[in-house]
N, C-alpha and C positions, 0 to 999 in steps of 0.2 A: 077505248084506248087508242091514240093514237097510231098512226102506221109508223112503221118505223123503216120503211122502204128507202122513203128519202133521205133521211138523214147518214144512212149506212153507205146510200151509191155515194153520196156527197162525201163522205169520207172515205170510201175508195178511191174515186177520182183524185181528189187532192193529195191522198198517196205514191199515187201514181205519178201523177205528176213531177210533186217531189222530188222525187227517183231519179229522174230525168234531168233536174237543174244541177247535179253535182260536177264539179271540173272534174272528168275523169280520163282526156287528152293529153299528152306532151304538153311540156309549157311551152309557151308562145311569147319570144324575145322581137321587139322592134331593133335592128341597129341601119343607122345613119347616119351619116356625116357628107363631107365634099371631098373632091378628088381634085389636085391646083397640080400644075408644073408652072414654076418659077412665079411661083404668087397667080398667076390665073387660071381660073376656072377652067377644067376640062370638059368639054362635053362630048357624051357619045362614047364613055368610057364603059368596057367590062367593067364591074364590080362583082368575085366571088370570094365567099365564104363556104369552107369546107372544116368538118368535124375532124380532130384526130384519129386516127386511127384507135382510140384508146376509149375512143366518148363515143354516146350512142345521140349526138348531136346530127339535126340535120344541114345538109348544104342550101343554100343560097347564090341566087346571082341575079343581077341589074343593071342597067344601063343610066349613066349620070344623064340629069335633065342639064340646060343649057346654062345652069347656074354650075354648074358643077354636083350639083347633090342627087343624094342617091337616097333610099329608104327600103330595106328587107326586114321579112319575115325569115324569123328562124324557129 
């Protein structure tokens, strides 16, 4: 008869594993855009985003590249 050693770790491990691939973090928002005064590009600009007081969102902030644009992680 066959061992049946291997086939049982091999199906723990992949178990396991498994277990491991699920999203079980906050979800994870990109927001981006540009920041202009009077049609041009601002650069060097704060950019923050802050949660209401009511949401269990979190805060963000950035500084615009030379285009004016900006890109957070929320």
């Amino acid at each position: 008869m066959p061992s049946l050693r291997l086939p049982l770790l091999s199906w723990a491990a992949l178990t396991l594993v498994s277990i491991g691939c699920g999203s079980s973090g906050p979800q994870v928002n990109l927001v981006e855009g540009q920041v202009t005064m009077d049609g041009s590009p601002l650069a060097g600009s704060t950019v923050m985003f802050s949660p209401t007081p009511s949401s269990s969102g979190r805060a963000a902030a950035g500084v615009t590249d030379a285009s004016g644009a900006y890109k957070l992680t929320l």
